[in-house]
C-alpha positions in Angstrom: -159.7 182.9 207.2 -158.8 186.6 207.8 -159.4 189.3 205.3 -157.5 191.8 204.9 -158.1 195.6 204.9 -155.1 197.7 202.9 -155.0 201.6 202.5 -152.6 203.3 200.0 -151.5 206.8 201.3 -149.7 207.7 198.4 -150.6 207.7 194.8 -148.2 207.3 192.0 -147.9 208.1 189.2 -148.5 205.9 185.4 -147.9 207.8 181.7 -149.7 205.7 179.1 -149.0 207.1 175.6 -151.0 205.3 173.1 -148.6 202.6 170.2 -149.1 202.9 166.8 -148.0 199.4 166.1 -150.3 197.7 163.2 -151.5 195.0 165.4 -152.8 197.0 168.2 -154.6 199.9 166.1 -158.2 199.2 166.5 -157.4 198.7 169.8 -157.4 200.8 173.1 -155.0 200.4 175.8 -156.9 201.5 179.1 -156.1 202.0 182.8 -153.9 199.6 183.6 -152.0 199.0 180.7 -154.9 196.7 179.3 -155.6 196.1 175.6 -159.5 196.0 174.5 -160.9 196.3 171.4 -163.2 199.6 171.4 -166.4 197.5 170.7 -165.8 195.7 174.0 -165.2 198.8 176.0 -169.2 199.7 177.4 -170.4 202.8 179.7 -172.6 202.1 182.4 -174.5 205.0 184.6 -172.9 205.6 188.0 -174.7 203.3 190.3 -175.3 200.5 188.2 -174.7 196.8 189.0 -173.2 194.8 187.0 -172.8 191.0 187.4 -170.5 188.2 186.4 -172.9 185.1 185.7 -172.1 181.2 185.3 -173.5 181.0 182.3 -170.8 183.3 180.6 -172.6 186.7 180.5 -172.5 189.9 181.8 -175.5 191.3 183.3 -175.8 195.2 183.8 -178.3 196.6 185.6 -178.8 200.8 185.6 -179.3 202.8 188.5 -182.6 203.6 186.5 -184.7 201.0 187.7 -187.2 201.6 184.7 -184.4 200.0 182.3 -184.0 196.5 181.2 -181.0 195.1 182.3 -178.4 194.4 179.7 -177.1 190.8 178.7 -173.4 190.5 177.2 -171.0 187.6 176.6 -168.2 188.1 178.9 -165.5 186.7 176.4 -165.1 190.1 174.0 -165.3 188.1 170.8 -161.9 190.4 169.4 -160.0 189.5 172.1 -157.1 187.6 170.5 -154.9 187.4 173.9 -152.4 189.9 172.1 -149.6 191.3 174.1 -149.0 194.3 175.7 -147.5 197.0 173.9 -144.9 197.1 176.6 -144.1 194.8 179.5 -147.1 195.4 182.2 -144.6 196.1 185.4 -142.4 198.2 183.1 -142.8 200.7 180.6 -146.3 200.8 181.0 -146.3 201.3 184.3 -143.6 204.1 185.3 -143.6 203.8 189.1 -146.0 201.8 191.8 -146.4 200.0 194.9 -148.0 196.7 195.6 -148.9 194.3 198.1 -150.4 190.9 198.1 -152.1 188.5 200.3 -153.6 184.9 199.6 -156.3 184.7 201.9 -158.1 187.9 199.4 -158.2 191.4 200.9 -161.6 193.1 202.0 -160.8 196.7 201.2 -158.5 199.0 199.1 -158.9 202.8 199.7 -156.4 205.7 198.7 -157.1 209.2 199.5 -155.1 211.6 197.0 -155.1 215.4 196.1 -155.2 216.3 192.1 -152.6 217.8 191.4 -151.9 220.9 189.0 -152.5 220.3 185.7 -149.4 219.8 183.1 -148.4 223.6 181.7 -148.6 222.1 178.2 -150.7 219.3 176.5 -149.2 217.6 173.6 -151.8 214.7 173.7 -150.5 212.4 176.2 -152.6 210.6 179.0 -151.8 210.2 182.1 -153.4 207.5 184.8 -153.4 207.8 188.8 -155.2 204.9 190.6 -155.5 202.0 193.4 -156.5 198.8 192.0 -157.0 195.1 192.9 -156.7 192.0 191.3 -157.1 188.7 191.5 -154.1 185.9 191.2 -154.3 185.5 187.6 -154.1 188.9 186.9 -157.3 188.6 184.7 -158.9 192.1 185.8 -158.6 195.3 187.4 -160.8 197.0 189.6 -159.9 200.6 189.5 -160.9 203.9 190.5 -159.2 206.4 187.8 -157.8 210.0 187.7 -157.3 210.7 184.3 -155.2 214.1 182.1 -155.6 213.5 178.7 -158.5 212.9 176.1 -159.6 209.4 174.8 -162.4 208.3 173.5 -164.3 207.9 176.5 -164.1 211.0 178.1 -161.5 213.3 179.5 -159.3 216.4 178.0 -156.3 218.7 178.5 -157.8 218.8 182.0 -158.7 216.5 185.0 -160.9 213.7 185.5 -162.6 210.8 187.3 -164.2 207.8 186.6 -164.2 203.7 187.9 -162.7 200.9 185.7 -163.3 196.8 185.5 -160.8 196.2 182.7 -160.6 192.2 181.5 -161.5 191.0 178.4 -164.2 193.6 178.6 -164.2 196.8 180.1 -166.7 199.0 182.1 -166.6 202.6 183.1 -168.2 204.9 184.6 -169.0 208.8 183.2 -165.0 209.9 182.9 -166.2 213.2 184.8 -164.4 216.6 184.4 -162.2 217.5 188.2 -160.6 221.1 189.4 -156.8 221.1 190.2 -156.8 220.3 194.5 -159.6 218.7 194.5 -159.5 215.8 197.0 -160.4 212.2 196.0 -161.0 208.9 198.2 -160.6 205.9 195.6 -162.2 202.4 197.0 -163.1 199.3 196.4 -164.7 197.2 199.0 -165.6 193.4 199.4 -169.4 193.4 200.2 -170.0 189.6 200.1 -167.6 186.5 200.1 -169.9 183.6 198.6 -166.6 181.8 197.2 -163.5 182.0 196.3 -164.6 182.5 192.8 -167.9 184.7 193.4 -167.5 187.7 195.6 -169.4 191.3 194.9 -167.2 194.3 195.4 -168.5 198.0 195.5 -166.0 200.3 193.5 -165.9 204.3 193.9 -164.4 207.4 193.2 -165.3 209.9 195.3 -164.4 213.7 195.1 -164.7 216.9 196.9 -163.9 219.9 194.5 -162.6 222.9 195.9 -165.4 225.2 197.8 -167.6 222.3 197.3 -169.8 221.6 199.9 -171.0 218.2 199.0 -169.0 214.8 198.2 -170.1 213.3 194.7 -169.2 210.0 193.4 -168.6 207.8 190.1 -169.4 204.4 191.2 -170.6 200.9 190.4 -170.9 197.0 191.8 -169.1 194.5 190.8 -170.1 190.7 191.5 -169.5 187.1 190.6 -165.8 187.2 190.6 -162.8 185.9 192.4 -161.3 187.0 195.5 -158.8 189.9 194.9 -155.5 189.8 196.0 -153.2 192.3 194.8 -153.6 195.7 195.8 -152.0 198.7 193.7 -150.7 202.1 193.6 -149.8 203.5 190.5 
């Protein structure tokens, strides 16, 4: 089997603005065009690990080893299967690029400049990102740039952070970023066990301007299935 190794050279762009619609208010559409209920939506520290297991949990693990790790159901018990506000490969997403292979790919990386921020802020949000998924569409893996204030994080400014979005979501720290800053999004395969339990290592990394240093909003991902679609939106 060969694995394949994809990098996107040029980032587009997605405009998410949040829908009012009665069905979907206590609900949060996230990178990606995904609909979560808030109380499934869970910060974990960059660095943490954070496991898909047979039994039908989540298990989160810090980067501060003197924490317990966490136990969740992996089903979010709100999660009706409710449509998207908009079709996913249309309004929601205004432009991208994709590709696809069945054998799974082994590595998506972009490398992107932020750009200027917007001369006025009127409370939209705005999403750059790579991301993979797997053939049912299930999930995302996605490193984020981010304009636009949600609950999470973020403001009338830039920032960064790294997504799963399924059923639940996981995110880094959404963590403020200068105009021209440089970013190297990634997400790479660090162990094939199966076709339905692989761990992948997901990353945002960022040089600000003057910055002397790389820093980075990351996290592992493992016991899920092979990726296969790659995205630039």
């Amino acid at each position: 089997k060969v694995w394949k190794k994809t990098a996107c050279v040029v980032i587009l762009a997605l405009c998410l603005i949040q829908t009012s619609h009665s069905s979907l208010q206590d609900r949060n559409v996230l990178p990606g065009g995904r609909v979560v209920h808030p109380t499934c939506v869970h910060k974990v520290n960059s660095g943490a690990v954070i496991e898909k297991l047979e039994n039908g949990f989540f298990k989160i693990t810090d980067s501060d080893p003197s924490k317990e790790p966490l136990f969740i159901p992996s089903h979010c018990p709100h999660d009706q299967d409710l449509p998207l506000p908009s079709s996913r490969h249309g309004p929601a997403w205004k432009t991208w690029g994709q590709y696809y292979n069945s054998t799974g790919l082994t590595a998506f990386k972009a490398h992107f400049s932020v750009p200027v921020a917007p001369k006025t802020y009127a409370g939209q949000i705005l999403y750059y990102w790579p991301g993979t998924e797997p053939d049912d569409n299930s999930f995302v893996l996605q490193p984020v740039l981010q304009y636009g204030q949600t609950q999470y994080g973020g403001g009338a400014f830039w920032s960064i952070g790294s997504w799963y979005v399924g059923s639940r979501a996981f995110h880094t720290d959404i963590v403020p970023i200068q105009d021209n800053s440089m970013i190297v999004g990634t997400m790479n395969l660090v162990r094939q066990n199966s076709p339905t339990n692989s761990t992948w290592f997901v990353s945002a990394f960022f040089k600000e301007p003057n910055a002397t240093s790389l820093s980075s909003a990351n996290f592992t991902m493992s016991g899920i299935v092979t990726q296969t679609y790659g995205y630039c939106t």
